[in-house]
N, C-alpha and C positions, 0 to 999 in steps of 0.2 A: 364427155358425151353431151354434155349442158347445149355446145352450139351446133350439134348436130340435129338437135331436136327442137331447138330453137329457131332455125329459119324451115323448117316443115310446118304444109299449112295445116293449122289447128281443125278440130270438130270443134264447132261453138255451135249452140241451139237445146232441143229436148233431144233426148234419146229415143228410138237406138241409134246410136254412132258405129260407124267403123275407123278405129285405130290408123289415124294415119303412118303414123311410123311404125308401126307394128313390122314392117320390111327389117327396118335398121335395127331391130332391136333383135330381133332374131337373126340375124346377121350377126352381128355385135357378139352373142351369146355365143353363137356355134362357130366362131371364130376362135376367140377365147381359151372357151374347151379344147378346140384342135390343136393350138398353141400347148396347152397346160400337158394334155397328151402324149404329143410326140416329143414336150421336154422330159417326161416319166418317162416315157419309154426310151429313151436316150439314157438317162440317169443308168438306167437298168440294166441296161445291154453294155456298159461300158464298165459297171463295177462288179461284174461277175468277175 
């Protein structure tokens, strides 16, 4: 994830900021989970 978040442009300065990547990151996260998910539920439904 290092150069995904590395050519995104920064907040520099005082706060408050707004999260530039904050998009990718919640992306990233509920992606993931969806993956992890539907291999559980696979798991499941195949060793009954």
């Amino acid at each position: 994830m290092a150069p995904l978040f590395g050519f995104s442009g920064g907040s520099l300065g005082f706060g408050p900021q707004r999260s530039n990547s904050g998009g990718f990151t919640v992306a990233i996260v509920a992606i993931s989970l969806a993956i992890v998910l539907v291999a559980l539920i696979i798991v499941v439904a195949f060793s009954v």
